[in-house]
C-alpha positions in Angstrom: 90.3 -43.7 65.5 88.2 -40.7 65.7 88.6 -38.0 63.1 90.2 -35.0 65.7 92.6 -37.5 66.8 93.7 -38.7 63.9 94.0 -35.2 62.7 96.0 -34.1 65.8 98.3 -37.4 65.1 99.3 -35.8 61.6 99.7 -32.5 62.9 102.0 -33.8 65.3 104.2 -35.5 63.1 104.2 -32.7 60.8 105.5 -30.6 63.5 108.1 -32.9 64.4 109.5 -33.4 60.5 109.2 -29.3 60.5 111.8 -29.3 63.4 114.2 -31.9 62.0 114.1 -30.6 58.6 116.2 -27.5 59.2 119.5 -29.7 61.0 118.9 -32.3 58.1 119.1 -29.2 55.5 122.1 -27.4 57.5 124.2 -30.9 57.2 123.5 -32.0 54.1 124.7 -28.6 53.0 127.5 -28.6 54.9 128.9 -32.1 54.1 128.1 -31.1 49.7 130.3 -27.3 50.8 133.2 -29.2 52.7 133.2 -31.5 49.6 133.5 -29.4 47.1 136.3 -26.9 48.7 139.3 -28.4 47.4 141.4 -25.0 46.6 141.0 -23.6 50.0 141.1 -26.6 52.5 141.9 -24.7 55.5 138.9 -22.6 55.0 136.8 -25.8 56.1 137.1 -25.5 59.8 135.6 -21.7 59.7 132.8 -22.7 57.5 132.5 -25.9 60.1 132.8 -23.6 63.0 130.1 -21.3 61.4 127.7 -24.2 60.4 127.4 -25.6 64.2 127.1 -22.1 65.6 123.9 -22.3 62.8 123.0 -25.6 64.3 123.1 -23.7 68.2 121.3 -20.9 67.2 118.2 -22.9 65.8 119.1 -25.4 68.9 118.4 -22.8 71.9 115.9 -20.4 70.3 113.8 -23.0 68.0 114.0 -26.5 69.3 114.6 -26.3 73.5 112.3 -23.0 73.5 109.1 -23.9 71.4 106.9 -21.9 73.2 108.9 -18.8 72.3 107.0 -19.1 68.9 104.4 -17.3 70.4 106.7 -14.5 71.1 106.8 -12.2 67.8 109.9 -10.3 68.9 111.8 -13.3 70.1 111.4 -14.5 67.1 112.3 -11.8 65.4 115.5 -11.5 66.7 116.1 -15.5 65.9 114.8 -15.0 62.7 117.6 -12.2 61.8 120.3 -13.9 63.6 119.5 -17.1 61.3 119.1 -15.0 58.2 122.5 -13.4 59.2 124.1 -17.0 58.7 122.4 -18.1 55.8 123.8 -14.5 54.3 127.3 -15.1 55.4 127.3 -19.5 54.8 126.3 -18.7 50.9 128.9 -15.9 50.5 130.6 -18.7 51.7 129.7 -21.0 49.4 126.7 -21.2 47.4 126.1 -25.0 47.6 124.4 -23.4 51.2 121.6 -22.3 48.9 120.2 -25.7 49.9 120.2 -24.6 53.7 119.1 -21.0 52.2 115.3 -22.0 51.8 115.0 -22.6 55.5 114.5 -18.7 55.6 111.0 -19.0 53.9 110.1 -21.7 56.4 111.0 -19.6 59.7 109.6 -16.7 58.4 106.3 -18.2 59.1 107.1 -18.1 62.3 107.1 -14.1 62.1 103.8 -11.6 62.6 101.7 -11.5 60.0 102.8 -8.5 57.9 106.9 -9.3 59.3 106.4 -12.4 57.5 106.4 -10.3 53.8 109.8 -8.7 55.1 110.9 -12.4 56.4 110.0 -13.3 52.8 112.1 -11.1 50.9 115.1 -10.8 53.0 115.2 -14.5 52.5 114.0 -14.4 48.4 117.8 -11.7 48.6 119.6 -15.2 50.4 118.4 -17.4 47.9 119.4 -15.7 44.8 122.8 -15.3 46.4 122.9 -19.1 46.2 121.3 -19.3 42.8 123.5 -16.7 41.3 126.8 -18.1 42.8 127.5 -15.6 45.4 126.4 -11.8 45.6 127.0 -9.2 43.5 130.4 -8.3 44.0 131.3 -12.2 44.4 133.1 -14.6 41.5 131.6 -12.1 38.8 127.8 -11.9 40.1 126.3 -9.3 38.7 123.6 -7.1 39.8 120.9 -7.7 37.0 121.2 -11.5 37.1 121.1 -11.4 41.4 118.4 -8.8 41.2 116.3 -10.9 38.2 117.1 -14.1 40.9 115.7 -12.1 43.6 112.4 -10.9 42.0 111.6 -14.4 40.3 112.3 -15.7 44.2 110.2 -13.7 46.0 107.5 -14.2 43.1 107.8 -17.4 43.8 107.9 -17.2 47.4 105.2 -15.0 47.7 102.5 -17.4 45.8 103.2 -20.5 47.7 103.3 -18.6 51.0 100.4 -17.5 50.1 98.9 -20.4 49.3 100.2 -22.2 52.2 98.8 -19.8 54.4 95.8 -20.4 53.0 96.2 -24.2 53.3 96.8 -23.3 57.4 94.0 -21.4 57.5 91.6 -23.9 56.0 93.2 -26.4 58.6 92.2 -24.6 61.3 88.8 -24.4 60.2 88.6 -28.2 59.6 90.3 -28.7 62.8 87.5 -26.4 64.6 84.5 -27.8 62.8 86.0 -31.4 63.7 86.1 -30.2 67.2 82.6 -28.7 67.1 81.7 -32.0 65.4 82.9 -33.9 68.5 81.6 -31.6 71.0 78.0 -31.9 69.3 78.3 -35.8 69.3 78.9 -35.6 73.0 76.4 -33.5 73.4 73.9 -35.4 71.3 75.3 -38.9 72.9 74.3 -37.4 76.3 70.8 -35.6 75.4 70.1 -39.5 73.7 71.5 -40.7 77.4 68.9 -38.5 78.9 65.9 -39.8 76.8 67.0 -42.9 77.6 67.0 -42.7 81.3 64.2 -40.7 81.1 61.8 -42.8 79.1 63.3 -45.6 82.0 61.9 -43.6 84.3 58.6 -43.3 82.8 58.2 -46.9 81.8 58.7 -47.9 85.8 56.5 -44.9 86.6 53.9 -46.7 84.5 54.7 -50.4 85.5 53.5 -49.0 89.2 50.4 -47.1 88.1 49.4 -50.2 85.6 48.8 -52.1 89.0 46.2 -49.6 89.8 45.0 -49.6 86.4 44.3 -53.2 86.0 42.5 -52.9 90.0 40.4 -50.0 88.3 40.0 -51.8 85.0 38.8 -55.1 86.5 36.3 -53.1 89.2 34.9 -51.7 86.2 34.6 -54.8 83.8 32.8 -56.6 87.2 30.6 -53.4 87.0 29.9 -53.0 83.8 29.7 -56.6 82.5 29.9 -59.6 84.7 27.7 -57.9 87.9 25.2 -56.9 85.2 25.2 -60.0 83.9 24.9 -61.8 87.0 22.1 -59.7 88.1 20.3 -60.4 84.5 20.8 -64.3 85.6 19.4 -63.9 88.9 16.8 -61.8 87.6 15.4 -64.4 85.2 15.6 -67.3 87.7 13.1 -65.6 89.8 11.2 -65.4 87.1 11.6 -68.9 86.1 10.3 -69.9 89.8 7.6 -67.7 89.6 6.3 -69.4 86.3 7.4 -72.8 87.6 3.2 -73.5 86.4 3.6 -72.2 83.2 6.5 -74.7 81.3 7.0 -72.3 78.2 7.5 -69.2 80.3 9.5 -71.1 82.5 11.6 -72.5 79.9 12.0 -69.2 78.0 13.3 -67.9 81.1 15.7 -70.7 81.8 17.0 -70.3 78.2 17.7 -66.2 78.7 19.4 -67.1 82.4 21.6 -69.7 80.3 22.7 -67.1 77.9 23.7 -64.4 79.9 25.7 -66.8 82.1 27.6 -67.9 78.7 27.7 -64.4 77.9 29.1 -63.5 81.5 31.8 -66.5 81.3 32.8 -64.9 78.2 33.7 -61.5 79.4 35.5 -63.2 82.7 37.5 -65.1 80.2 38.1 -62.5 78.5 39.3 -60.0 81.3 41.2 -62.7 82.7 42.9 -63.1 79.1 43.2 -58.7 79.9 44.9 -59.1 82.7 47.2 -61.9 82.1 48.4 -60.6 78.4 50.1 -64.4 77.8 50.3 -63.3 74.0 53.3 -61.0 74.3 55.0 -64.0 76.3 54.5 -66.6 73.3 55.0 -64.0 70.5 55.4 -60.7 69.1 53.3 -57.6 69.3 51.9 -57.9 65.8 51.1 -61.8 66.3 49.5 -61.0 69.9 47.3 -58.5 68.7 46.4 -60.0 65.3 45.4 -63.4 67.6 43.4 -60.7 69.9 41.3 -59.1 66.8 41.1 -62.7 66.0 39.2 -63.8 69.4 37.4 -60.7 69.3 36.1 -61.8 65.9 34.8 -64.9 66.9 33.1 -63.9 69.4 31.6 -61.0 68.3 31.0 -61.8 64.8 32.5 -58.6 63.2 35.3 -59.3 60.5 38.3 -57.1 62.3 41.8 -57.2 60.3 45.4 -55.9 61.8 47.8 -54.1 59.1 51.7 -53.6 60.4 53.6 -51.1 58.6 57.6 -50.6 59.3 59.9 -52.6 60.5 59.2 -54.7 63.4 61.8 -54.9 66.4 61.2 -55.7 69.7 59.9 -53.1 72.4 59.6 -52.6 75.9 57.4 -55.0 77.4 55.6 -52.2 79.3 55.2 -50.4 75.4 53.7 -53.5 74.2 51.8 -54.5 77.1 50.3 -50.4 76.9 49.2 -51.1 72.9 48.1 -54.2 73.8 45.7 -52.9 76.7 44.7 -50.3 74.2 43.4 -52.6 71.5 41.8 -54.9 74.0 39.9 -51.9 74.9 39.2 -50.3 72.0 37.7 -53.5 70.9 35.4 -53.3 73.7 34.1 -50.6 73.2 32.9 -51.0 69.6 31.4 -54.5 70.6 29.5 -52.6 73.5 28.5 -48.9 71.8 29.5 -49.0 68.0 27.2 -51.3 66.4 30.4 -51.4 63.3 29.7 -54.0 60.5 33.9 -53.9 60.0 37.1 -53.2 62.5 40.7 -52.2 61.5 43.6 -52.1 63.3 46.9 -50.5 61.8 50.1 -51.0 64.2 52.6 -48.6 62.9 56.4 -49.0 63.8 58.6 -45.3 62.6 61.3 -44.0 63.3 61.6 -42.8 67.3 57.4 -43.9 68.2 55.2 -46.4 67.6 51.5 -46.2 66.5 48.5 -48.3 67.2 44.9 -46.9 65.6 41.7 -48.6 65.7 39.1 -47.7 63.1 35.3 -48.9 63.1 32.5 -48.1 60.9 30.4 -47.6 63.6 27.5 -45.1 64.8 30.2 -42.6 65.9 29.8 -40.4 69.1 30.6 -36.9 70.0 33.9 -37.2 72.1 33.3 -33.9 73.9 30.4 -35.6 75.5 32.6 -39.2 77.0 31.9 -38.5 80.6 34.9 -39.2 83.0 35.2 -42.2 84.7 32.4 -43.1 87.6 33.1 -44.7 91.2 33.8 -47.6 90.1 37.1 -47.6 88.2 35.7 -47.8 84.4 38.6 -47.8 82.2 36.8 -46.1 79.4 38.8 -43.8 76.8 40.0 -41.3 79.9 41.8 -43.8 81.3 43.1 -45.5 78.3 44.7 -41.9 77.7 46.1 -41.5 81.1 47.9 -45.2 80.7 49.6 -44.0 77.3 50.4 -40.1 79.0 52.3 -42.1 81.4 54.8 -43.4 79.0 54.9 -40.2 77.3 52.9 -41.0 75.0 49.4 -39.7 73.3 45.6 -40.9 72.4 43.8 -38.9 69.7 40.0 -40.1 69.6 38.1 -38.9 66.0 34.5 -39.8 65.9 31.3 -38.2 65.4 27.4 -39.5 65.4 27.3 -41.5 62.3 30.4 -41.4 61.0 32.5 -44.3 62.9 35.6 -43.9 65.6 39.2 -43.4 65.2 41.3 -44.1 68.4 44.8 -43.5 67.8 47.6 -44.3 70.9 51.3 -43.3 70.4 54.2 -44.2 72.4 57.8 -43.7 72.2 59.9 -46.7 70.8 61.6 -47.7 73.7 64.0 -50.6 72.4 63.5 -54.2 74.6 66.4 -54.2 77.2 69.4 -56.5 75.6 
């Protein structure tokens, strides 16, 4: 049950034992008054008749009317009319003096500053009861009604007073629960909105990463495997051309064989690129730990991934943008670095998640990292483009000597179910 409901489910129970309490008073007052009149039995059906025109009164102006509380002089005029027969029920009898109290409850129902006159004039009723009649009455005198009267309205007074404060204070927690709820909803929806939104952006990015990958292969052919089949080509001619000469020739052979195994490495390996089959058999911190691994092998520099947080699954489109991003960050320090020694640190916090790649490399100004050429390089310009798309950001640190810090951060968009 939430809190404002549970709090209005008191409050409404409250108000209903407020509204039976005054019939519940009026005949358990009457029946204690009609049992104790013994002398004067034919005095019962006047004090009878005089109790249920009490019970009518609060009937039609208190219980079928409620929303003429929120009339002050309405009330008013109940509010003397009901004082009026408390006054002439304890004259009565005094054993009404446990009907007499409902004064100080309905004079809450007065303007503020009537209330203090409600107060009093209902303190004077009281001590009537108290006392044993009014002065005047079966020996009352004035000092011990009037000594009655002040202790009552002492009395009366401080836990009004204190009861006001107490409905004051409830209105305030009643508010702030409200405000509570209202900013919950409010929260609940703006989190509704992120999540729709980073939706949006992930399927924004699964469209452009076909593009990507078109651009990113065009330039790994470019840059690697059309190179590397030119170098091939280029030392077979000079192979036939020394055809006479069998250590030329065979040196020549030799360079054309390593450049193809070099060549059917980087195919493999942009195949592997394209086709990220790690994230399918395991986690991202497995997939990129077995890439650093691969890349170790075959490049022969020690690399080493760290995880820090707790790991839960993401978006595949998250992981798969990480994984891009380490694949070629990788690349690059195996093609420009020269590092002796890689890190990787993949950092899982609160509402993002962090991959940075750290080499010990020659460096590089990153001012000077031209855009990308005809061909579709991927290169760090379009490694940032891929994380922008998910709302997400690459910080590149580097200068000539001094190694490379890449840094790609991404919103941690939750795996769907």
């Amino acid at each position: 049950m939430r809190p404002d409901h549970e709090f209005e489910v008191l409050e409404r129970r409250e108000t209903h034992a407020m509204r039976l309490l005054p019939y519940v008073a009026l005949a358990m007052a009457t029946f204690l008054a009609v049992a104790s009149t013994r002398s004067f039995p034919a005095s019962i059906p006047v004090t009878l008749g005089i109790a249920a025109g009490v019970g009518l009164w609060m009937l039609w102006w208190f219980t079928l009317h409620p929303q003429w509380e929120q009339r002050p002089a309405l009330m008013a005029v109940y509010y003397v009319g009901l004082l009026a027969f408390i006054v002439v029920l304890v004259a009565r009898n005094p054993l009404y003096g446990f009907f007499a109290f409902m004064g100080y409850v309905h004079a809450m129902l007065l303007p503020r500053w009537w209330k203090l006159a409600g107060l009093i004039a209902g303190a004077l009723a009281v001590a009537g009861s108290q006392s044993g009649g009014f002065p005047g009455q079966r020996h009352v005198t004035w000092t011990v009604y009037l000594v009655l009267a002040a202790v009552n309205i002492v009395l009366a007074g401080t836990f009004t007073y204190f009861g006001m404060r107490t409905d004051q204070q409830n209105k305030q927690r009643k508010q702030m629960i409200a405000d509570l709820a209202d900013a919950n909803q409010r929260l609940t929806a703006t989190m509704s909105e992120n999540a729709a939104l980073h939706a949006r952006l992930v399927a924004q990015a699964r469209e452009a990463g076909v593009a990507d990958e078109r651009n990113r292969m065009a330039g790994e052919i470019h840059d690697t495997l059309a190179q590397g089949l030119t170098g091939i080509i280029t030392q077979l001619q000079a192979a036939e051309q020394a055809a006479d000469r069998p250590e030329e020739w065979s040196r020549h052979l030799r360079t054309a064989a390593g450049l193809a195994r070099e060549s059917l490495t980087e195919a493999r390996r942009s195949v592997r690129a394209m086709q990220p089959t790690q994230l399918a058999d395991a986690p991202l911190p497995e997939a990129l730990a077995e890439v650093a691994k691969r890349w170790s092998e075959v490049h022969g520099v020690p690399a080493e991934l760290t995880t820090t947080g707790t790991v839960r699954p993401m978006h595949p489109e998250i992981e798969l943008t990480l994984l891009r991003a380490a694949q070629e960050a990788l690349a690059n320090v195996a093609r420009h670095a020269g590092a002796s020694r890689v890190g990787l640190t993949l950092s899982y916090m609160g509402d993002e998640l962090t991959l940075d790649v750290r080499d010990d490399g020659r460096g590089f100004d990153p001012a000077s990292v031209p855009a990308p050429d005809g061909h579709g390089g991927y290169g760090l310009t379009a490694m940032r483009q891929r994380v922008e798309r998910l709302a997400g950001s690459l910080a590149v640190e580097s200068e000539p000597g001094a190694g490379t810090a890449i840094s790609a951060t991404v919103p941690a968009v939750a795996r769907d179910g």
